[in-house]
C-alpha positions, 0 to 999 in steps of 0.5 A: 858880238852883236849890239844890244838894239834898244827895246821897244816895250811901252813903258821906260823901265828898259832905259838903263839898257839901251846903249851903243854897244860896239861904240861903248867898246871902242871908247872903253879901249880908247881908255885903255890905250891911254891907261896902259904907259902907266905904271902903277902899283899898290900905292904911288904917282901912277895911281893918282896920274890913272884917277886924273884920267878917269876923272875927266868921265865921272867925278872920282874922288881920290882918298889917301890913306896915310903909310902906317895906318893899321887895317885889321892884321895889316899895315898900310905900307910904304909909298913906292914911286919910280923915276927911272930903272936900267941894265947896262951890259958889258958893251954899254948898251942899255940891255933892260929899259924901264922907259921901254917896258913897265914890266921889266922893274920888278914892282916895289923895287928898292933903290941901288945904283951899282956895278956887279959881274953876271953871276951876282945880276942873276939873282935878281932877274925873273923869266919865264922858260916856258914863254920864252918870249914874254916879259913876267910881271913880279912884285915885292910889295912886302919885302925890300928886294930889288930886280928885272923882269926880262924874256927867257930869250932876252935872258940866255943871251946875257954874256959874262962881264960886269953889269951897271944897275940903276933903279932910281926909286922911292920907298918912303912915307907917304899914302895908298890911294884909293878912288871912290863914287857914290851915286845916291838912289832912292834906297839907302841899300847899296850896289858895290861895284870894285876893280882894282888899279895896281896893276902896270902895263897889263889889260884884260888883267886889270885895265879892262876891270878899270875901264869897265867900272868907269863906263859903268859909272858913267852911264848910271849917272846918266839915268834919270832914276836909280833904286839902288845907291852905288858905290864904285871903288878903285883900288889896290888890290887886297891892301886896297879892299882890307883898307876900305873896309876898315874904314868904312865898316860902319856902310858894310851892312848897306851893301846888298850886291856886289861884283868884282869887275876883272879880266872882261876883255878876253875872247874867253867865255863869260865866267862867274864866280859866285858869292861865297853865299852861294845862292845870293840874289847877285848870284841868281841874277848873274847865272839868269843873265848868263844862261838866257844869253844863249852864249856857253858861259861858266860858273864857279863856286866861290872859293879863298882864292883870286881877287878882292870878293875874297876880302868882301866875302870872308867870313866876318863880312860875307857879303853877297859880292862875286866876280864876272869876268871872262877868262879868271886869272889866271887861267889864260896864258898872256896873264902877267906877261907883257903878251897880256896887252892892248891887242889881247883885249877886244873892243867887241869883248868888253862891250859884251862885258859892258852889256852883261853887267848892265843886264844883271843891274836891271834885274837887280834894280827891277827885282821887285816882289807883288801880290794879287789883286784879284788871287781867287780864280786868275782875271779876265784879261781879254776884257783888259786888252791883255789876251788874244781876240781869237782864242785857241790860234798860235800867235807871238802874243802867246809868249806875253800871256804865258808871262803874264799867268806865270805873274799873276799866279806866283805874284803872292808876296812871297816870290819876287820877279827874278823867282818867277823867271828862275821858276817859269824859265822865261826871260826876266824881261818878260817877266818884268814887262808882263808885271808892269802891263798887270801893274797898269790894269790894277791887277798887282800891289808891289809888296817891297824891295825884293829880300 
């Protein structure tokens, strides 16, 4: 990965992209290292204990939802909590240990306290024969049931005999938790920007989503002027997503663009999802970023399946959100397993993540449409400083003048920047810049926000 070296254009539109990359990647796994202990789950202490670290970046606000609270077709379930949970073996050694690992308690779990023979603990274990060396990551959100997660390995050197089990939980009453910032802009439209934080002691899937989100947070607080208004939102997976739009219909409509941050961590190529619409300006702007990289990438349509763009997209919101990611979920083999940790994921590679998702906000903050001033017959632009002094020779201007005729000749109020860039092939940069020197010669009229 290569670091994303500030611009050098005239004009500061380029601002929200000049950034130390390799640095934003080392602090985003710094964070991640400290999040990783954690145990979260869909609702929980673990959720409150990662809003308080993130809120020592940027000014997260915790929200509760109460236990009962009726979302469409689901319910806001019981608060889970967990003190403590460990398998004692025939010779009183402690054979699975919560404190060790996370994953060994099978999220969700009821509480029990009892002594049973091999036979009877079997029904309550999860392995994986295929990885024998990792542990599974398994819920039971909506079902009481108790169990371990353990290795294969682990698991076919248990010994008959009798067994202590202890899951000291909770399952009562209590609240899901979401976290949410809202930075203003200078429109009321909205930019969604969503991650998930009911996952334990997993990285790329989702931990690299939560850091990303927080670093993204972060660095547009820092910018001195935002077009679009943004809403970052941390919260539990599905339950989570169907809760916030419940409650907060009434902001739907504002929401404009949207991306689901997961799996950014990976050495997988970067993937896109598209919106359920297919062809919105999110998707354009994501699949323009992507094919100027130079880097190979994938594209998949959207489809009912995955994570949250698939409550964002059904059918009675259909909101132009997606999801870029590098490997999906479930398409690498360390996904929920304990191999899914903090050496999976690279800093190299969430800082690309990081440099990606700033490139698709700036076309999508400069995505503006204009019209021509002077749109019979193209200006003089050797007069104005914009062309070559000697006609006919080969120089590095020539890229800027063929923005510049893509502009001036497309700029007619009905084709937008990013529509000149897909048109032209050019880099939307380029595009921008040669608007902005037209802009500044008088030879353009900004129409309006971009449709």
């Amino acid at each position: 990965m290569t670091r994303l070296e500030p611009v050098t254009y005239a004009l500061d539109s380029d601002s929200l992209l000049i950034h130390d990359s390799a640095a934003v990647g080392r602090e985003m796994h710094e964070l991640m290292t400290e999040l990783y202990p954690i145990c979260r789950s869909i609702s929980g202490n673990g959720v409150r204990i990662t809003h308080d670290l993130i809120r020592r970046l940027i000014p997260l606000e915790s929200k509760e939802v109460p236990t009962g609270t009726q979302v469409f077709d689901w319910t806001v379930p019981r608060e889970w909590n967990v003190r403590d949970a460990y398998v004692i073996g025939p010779n009183g050694t402690k054979i699975i240990d919560f404190q060790r690992c996370n994953l060994h308690l099978l999220n969700y779990s009821v509480p029990i306290r009892a002594r049973m023979p091999l036979a009877e603990l079997r029904e309550h274990l999860y392995t994986l024969p295929d990885q024998p060396g990792v542990i599974p990551y398994r819920t039971t959100y909506y079902r009481d049931a108790w169990g371990f997660c353990l290795s294969y390995e682990q698991y076919s050197a248990l010994s008959d005999g009798e067994y202590e089990v202890v899951i000291d939980t909770t399952l009562e009453d209590g609240y899901l938790t979401y976290g949410e910032l809202f930075l203003q802009g200078e429109s009321e439209e909205q930019f969604l920007i969503s991650c998930y934080t009911c996952h334990p002691s997993l990285c790329n899937d989702n931990l690299s989503g939560v850091v990303l989100t927080t670093f993204l947070a972060k660095h547009l607080l820092g910018q001195a002027r935002r077009r679009f208004s943004y809403r970052f939102l941390f919260i539990p997976e599905t339950i989570g997503a169907i809760t916030w739009l419940a409650l907060n219909e009434v902001d739907v409509p504002k929401i404009r663009h949207g991306l689901v941050a997961t799996c950014l961590g990976d050495p997988g190529v970067p993937t896109y999802k598209r919106s359920r619409r297919g062809r919105a300006e999110i998707d354009r702007a994501v699949e323009h970023v992507l094919r100027q990289s130079g880097e190979e990438y994938r594209i998949l349509d959207f489809f009912p399946t995955g994570s949250d763009e698939r409550q964002f997209c059904s059918p009675g919101f259909n909101l132009p959100i997606g999801s870029l990611m590098r490997t999906p979920y479930g398409r690498f083999s360390e996904y929920h397993t304990s191999a899914d940790n903090l050496s999976f994921v690279r800093p190299s590679c969430l800082a690309n993540s990081f440099d990606n998702y700033l490139k698709v906000i700036f076309i999508i903050e400069q995505n503006l449409t204009y019209y021509s001033l002077n749109p019979k017959c193209e200006p003089q632009l050797g007069r104005r400083g914009l062309y070559r002094q000697i006609g006919g020779s080969n120089t590095g201007a020539a890229d800027l003048e063929e923005a510049l005729y893509w502009v001036l000749n497309f700029s007619d109020g009905e084709n937008s920047l990013l529509d000149i860039a897909e048109r032209s092939g050019l880099a939307f940069r380029k595009i921008r810049h040669a608007s902005e020197l037209l802009c500044q010669h008088s030879l353009l009229g900004e129409l309006s926000l971009a449709a």
